[in-house]
C-alpha positions in Angstrom: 75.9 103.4 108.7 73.7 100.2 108.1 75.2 97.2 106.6 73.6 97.3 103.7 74.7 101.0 102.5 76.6 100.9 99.4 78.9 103.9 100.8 81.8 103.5 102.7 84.2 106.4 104.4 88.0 105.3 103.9 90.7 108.1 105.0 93.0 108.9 102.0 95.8 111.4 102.2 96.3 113.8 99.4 98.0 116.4 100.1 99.8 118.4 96.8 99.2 115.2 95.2 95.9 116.6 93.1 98.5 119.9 91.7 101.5 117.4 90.6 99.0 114.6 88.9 97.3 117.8 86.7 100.5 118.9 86.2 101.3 114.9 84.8 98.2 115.2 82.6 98.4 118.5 81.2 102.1 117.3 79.6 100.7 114.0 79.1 103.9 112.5 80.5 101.6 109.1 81.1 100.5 108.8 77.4 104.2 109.5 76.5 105.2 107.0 79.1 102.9 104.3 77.3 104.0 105.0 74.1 107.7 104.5 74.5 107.8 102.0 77.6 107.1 98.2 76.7 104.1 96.4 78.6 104.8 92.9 79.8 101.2 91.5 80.5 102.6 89.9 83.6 102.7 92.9 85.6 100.2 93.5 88.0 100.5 97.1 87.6 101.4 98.9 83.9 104.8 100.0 84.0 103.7 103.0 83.3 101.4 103.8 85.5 103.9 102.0 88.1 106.5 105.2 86.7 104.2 108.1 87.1 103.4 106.9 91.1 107.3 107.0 90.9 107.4 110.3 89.5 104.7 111.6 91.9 106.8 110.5 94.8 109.9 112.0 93.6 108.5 115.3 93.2 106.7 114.9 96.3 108.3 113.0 99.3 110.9 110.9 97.4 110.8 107.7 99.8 112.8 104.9 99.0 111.6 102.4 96.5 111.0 99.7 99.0 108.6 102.4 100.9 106.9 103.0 97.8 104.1 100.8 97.7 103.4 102.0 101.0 103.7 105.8 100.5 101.3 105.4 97.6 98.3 103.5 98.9 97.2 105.8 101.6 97.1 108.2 99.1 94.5 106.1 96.7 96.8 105.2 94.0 97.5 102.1 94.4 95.3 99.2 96.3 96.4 97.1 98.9 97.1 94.3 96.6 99.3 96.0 94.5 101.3 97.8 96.6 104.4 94.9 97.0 105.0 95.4 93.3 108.1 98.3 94.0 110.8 96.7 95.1 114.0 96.1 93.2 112.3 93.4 90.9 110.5 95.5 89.5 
């Protein structure tokens, strides 16, 4: 790859992680989630987008909430920046 190319490989793992987020859109559960869940426009992440990565992980692998942030940005949803924001703060 030169370094000028515009593409880039980066390894993510997926997993059944496709199935469960269709299964999230198809019920909608993220619209829902906006609807009825206040947004503080201090948060680095939407809360609930923040709660459907939680909701993923439950159905999935349920790690702890400190392990979180780290459980979710191999798998692309969240970037490296924003992956301190579950802890108990939160």
């Amino acid at each position: 790859m030169t370094s000028g190319s515009p593409f880039s490989i980066r390894y993510v793992r997926v997993g059944a992680l496709p199935i469960v987020q269709q299964i999230i859109d198809k019920l909608g559960i993220e619209d829902i989630l906006l609807h009825h869940v206040k947004h503080d426009s201090r948060d680095k992440l939407p809360a609930f987008k923040a709660l459907s990565i939680a909701l993923c992980n439950l159905i999935l692998e349920r790690y702890p909430l400190y392990k979180m942030g780290a459980w979710a940005m191999p798998r692309g949803l969240v970037s490296e920046k924003k992956a301190d924001i579950f802890n108990d703060d939160r």
